[in-house]
N, CA, C and O of each residue as an XYZ file, in Angstrom:
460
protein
N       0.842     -1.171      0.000
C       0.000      0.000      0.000
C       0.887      1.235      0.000
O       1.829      1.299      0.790
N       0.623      2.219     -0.856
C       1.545      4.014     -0.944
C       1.154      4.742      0.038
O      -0.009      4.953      0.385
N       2.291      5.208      0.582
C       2.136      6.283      1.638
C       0.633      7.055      1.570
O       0.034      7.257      2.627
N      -0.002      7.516      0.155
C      -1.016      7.994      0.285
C      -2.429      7.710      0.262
O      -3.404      8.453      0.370
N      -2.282      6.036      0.039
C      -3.144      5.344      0.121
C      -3.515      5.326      1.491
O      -4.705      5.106      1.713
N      -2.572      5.555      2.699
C      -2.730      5.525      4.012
C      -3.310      6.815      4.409
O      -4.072      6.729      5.372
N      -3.148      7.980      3.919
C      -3.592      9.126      4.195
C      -5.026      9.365      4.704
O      -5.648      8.803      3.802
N      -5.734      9.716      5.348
C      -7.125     10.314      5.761
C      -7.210     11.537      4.601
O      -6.238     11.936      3.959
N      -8.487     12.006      4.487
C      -8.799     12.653      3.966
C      -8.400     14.244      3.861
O      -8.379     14.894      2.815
N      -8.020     14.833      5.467
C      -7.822     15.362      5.555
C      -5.745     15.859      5.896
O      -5.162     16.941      5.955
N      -5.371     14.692      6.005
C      -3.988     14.627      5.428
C      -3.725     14.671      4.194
O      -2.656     15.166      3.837
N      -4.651     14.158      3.244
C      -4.428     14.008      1.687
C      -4.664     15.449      1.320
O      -3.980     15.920      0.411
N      -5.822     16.424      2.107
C      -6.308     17.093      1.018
C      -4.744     18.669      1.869
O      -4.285     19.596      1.201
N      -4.487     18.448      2.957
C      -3.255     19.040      3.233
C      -1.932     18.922      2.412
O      -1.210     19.806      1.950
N      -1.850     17.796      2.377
C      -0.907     17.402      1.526
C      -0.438     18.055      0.483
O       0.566     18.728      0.251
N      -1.939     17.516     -0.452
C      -1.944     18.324     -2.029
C      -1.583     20.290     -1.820
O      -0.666     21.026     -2.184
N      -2.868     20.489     -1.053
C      -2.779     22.005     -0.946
C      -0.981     22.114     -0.583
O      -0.425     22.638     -1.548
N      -0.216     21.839      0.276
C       1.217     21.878      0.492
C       2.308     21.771     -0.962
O       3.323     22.460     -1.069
N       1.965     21.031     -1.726
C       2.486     20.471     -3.313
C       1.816     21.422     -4.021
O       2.295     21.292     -5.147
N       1.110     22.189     -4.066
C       0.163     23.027     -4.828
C       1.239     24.278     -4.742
O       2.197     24.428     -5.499
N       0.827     25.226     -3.538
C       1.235     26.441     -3.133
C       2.950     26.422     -3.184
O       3.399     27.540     -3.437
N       3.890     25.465     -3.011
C       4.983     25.239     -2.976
C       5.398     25.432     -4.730
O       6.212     26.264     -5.133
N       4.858     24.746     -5.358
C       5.115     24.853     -6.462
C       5.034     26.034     -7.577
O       5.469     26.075     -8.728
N       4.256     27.048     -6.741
C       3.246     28.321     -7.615
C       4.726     29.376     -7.641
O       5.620     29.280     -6.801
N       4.728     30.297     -8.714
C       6.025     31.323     -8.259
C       5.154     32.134     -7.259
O       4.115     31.754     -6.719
N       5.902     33.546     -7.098
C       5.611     34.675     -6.187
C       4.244     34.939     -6.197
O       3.633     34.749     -5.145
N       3.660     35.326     -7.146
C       2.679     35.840     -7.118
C       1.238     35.868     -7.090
O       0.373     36.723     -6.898
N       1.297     34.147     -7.452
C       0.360     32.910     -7.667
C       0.188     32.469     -6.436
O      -0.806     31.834     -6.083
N       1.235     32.804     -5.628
C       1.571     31.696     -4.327
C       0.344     32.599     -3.538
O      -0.721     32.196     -3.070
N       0.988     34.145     -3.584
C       0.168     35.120     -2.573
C      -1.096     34.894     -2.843
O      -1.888     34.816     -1.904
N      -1.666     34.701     -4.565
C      -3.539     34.570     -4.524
C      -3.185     33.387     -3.589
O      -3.573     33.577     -2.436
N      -2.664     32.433     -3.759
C      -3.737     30.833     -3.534
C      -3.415     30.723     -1.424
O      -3.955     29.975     -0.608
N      -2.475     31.680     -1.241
C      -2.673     31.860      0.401
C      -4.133     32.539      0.352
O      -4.883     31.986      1.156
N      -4.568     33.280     -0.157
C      -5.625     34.205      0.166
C      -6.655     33.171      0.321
O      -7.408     33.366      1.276
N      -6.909     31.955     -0.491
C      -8.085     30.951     -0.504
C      -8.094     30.278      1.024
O      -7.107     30.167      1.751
N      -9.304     29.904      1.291
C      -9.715     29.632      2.221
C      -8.962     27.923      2.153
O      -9.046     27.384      1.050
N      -8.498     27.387      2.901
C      -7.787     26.051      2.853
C      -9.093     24.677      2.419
O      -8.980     23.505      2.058
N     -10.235     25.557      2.683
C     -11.483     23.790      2.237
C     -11.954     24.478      1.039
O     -13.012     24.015      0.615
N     -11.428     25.532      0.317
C     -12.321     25.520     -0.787
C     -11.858     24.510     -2.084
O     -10.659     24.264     -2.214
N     -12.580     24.091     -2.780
C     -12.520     23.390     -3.920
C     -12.541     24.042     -4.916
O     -13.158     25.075     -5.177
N     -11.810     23.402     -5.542
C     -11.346     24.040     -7.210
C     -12.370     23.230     -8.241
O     -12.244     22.079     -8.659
N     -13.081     23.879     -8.430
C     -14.112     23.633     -9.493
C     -14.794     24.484    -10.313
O     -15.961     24.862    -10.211
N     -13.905     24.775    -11.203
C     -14.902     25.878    -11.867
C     -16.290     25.561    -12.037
O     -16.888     24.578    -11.599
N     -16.832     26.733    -12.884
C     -18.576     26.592    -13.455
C     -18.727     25.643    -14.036
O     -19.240     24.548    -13.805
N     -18.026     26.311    -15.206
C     -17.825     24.900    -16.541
C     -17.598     23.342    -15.847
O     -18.168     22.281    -16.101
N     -16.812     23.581    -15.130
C     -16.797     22.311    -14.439
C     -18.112     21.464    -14.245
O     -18.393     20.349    -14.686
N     -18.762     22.248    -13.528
C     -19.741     21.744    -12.118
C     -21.313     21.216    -13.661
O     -22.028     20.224    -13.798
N     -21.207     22.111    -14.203
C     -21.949     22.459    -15.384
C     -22.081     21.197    -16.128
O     -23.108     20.518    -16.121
N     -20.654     20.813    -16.977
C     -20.232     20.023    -17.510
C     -20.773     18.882    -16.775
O     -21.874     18.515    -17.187
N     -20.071     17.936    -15.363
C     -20.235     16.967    -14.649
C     -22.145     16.959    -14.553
O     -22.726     15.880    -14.439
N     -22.646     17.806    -14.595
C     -24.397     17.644    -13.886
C     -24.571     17.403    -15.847
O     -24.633     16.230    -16.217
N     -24.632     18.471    -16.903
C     -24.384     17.677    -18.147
C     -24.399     15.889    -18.440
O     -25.350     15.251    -18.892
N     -23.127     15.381    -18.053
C     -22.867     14.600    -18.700
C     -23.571     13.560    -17.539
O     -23.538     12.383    -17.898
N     -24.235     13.814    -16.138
C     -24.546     12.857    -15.673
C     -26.249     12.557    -16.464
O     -26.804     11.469    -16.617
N     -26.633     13.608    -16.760
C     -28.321     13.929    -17.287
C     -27.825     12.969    -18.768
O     -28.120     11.778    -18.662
N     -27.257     13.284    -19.840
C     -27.183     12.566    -20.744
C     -26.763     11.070    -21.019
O     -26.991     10.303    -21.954
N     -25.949     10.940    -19.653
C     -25.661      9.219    -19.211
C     -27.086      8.559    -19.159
O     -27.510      7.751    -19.986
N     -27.823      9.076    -17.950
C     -29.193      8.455    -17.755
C     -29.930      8.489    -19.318
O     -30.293      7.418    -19.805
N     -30.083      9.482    -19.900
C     -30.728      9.342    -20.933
C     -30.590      8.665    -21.753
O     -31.586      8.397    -22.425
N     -29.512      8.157    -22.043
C     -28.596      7.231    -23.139
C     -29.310      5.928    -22.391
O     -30.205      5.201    -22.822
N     -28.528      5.882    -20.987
C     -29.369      4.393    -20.899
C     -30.343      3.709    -20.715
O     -30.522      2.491    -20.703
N     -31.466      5.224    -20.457
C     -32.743      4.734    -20.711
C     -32.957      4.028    -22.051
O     -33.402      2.918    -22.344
N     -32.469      5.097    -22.788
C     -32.804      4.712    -24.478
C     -32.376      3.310    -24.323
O     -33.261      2.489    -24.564
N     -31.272      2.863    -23.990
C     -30.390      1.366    -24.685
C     -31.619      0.449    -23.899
O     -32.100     -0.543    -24.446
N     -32.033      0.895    -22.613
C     -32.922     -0.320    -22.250
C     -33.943     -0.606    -22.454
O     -34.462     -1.710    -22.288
N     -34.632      0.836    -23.050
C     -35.647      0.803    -23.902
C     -36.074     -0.216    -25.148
O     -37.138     -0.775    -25.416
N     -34.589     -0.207    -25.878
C     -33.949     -0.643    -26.873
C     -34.212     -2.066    -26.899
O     -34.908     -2.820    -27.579
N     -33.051     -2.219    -25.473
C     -32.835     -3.977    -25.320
C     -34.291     -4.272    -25.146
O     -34.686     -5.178    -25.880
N     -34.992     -3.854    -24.534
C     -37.019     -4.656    -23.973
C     -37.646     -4.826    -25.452
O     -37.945     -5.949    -25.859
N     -37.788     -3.955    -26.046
C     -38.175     -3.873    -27.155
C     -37.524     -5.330    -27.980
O     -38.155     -6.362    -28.208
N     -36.340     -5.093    -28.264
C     -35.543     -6.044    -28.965
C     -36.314     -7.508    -28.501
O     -37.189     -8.133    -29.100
N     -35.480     -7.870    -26.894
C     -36.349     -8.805    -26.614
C     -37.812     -9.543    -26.936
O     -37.912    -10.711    -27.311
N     -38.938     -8.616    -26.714
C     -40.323     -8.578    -27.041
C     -40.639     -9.144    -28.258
O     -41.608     -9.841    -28.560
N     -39.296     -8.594    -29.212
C     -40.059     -8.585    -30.451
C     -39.678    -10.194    -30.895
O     -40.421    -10.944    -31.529
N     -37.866    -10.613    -30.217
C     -38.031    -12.099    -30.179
C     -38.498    -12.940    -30.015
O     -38.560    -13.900    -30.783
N     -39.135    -12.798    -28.585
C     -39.949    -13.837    -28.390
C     -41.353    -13.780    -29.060
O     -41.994    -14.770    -28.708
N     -41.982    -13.067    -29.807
C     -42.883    -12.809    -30.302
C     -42.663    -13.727    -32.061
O     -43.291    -14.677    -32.530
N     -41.782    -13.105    -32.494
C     -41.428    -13.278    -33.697
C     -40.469    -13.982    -34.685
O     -40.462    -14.151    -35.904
N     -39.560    -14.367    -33.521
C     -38.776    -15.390    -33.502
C     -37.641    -14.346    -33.574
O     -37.722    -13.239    -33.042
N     -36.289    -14.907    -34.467
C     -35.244    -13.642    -35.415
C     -35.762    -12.582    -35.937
O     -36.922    -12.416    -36.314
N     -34.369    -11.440    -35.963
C     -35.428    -10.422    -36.633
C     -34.497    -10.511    -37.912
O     -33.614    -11.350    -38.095
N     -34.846     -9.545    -38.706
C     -34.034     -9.669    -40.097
C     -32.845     -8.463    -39.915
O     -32.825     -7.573    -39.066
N     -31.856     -8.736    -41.004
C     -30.997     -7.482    -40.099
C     -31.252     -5.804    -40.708
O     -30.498     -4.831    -40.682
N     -32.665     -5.974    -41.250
C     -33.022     -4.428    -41.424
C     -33.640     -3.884    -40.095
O     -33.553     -2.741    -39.644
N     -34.409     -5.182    -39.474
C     -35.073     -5.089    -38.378
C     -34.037     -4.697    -37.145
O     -34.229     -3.881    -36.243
N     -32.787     -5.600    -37.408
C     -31.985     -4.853    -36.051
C     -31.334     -3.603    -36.314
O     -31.333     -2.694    -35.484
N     -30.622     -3.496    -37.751
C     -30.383     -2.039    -37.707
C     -31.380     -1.237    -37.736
O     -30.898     -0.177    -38.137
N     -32.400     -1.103    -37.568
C     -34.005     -0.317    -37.241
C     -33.305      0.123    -35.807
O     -32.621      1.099    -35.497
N     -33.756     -0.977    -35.103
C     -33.642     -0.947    -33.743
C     -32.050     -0.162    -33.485
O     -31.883      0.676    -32.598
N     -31.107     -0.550    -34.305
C     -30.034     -0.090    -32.944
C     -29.620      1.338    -33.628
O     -28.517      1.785    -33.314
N     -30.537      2.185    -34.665
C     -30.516      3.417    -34.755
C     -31.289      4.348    -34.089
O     -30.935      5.498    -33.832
N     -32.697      3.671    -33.722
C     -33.738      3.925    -33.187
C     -33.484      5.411    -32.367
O     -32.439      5.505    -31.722
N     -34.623      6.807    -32.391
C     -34.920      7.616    -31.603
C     -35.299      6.585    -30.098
O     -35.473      5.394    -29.844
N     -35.286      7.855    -29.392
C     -36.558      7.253    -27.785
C     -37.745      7.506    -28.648
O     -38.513      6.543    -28.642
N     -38.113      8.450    -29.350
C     -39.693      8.314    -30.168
C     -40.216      7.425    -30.774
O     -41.368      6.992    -30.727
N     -38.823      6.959    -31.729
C     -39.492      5.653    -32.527
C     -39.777      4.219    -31.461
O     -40.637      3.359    -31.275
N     -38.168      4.717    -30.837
C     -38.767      2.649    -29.576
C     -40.161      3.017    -28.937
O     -40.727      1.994    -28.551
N     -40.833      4.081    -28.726
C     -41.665      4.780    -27.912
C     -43.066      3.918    -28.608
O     -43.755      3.078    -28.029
N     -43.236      4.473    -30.152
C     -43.635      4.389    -30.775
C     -43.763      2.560    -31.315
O     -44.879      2.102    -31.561
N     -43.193      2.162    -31.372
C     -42.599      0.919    -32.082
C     -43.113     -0.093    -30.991
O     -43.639     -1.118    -31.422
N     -43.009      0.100    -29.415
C     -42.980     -0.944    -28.310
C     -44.489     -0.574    -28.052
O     -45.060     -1.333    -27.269
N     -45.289      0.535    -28.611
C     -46.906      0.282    -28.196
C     -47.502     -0.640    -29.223
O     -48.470     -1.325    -28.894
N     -47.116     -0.701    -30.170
C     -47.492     -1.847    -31.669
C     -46.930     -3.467    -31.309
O     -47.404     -4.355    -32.016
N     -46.207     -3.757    -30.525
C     -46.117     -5.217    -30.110
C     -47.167     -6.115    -29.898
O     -47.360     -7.224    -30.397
N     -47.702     -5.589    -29.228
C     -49.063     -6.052    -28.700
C     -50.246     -6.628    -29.928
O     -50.838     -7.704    -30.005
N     -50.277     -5.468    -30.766
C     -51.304     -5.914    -31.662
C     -50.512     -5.900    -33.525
O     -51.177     -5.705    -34.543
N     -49.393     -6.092    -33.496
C     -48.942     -6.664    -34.926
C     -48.561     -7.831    -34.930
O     -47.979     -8.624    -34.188
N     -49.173     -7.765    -36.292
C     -49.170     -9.697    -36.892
C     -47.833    -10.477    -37.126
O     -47.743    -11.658    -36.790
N     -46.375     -9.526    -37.942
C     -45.484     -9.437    -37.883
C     -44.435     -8.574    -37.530
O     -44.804     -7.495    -37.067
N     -43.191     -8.765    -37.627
C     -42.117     -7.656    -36.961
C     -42.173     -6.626    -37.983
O     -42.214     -5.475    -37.549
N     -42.182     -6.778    -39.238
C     -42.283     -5.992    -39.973
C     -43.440     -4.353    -39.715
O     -43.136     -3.198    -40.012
N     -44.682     -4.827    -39.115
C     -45.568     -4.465    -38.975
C     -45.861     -3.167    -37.598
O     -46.603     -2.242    -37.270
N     -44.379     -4.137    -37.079
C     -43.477     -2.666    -36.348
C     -43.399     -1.621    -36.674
O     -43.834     -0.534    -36.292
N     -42.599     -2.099    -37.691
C     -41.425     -0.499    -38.166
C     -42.491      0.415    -39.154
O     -42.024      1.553    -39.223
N     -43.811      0.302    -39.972
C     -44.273      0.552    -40.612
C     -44.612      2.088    -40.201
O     -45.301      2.788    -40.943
């Protein structure tokens, strides 16, 4: 185990701040004394970005599981699909699987899906 693997949280986050300010020249050094020792460095863009990319994660994998149920459904229903039928599916909007997974129920074939 590394010395900093042993660290507490609050040794680690001393630490860094110590390797930080040491390293800054003159004048850099004086802003980053001025910071309060618990503040975090995170810009906007940052904070922005991270809440971003967590909203479009979920959305993505709604879609894929959307995707996969659908997919499923339509197997056991229909047996194989053809491979226009899967590249259908693995281009698919959330509108079209939306669209596409209320017609399971009452089409005769897979085809009768995508129509």
């Amino acid at each position: 185990m590394s010395g900093l693997a042993r660290l507490d949280d609050e040794e680690r986050r001393v630490l860094y701040w110590d390797l930080i300010e040491t390293s800054l020249g003159q004048a850099a050094r004086k802003a980053f004394q001025m910071l309060p020792q618990s503040y975090r460095f995170q810009s906007e863009a940052f904070v922005k970005g991270r809440s971003e990319g967590r909203l479009e994660g979920h959305a993505e994998g709604r879609v894929e599981g959307e995707r996969a149920v659908l997919q499923k459904l339509l197997l056991l229903k229909f047996g194989a699909l053809s491979d226009d039928a899967r590249s259908k599916l693995a281009t698919a909007s959330e509108e079209d699987l939306d669209r596409w997974a209320a017609r399971v129920l009452t089409a005769t074939s897979a085809a009768d899906i995508f129509t």
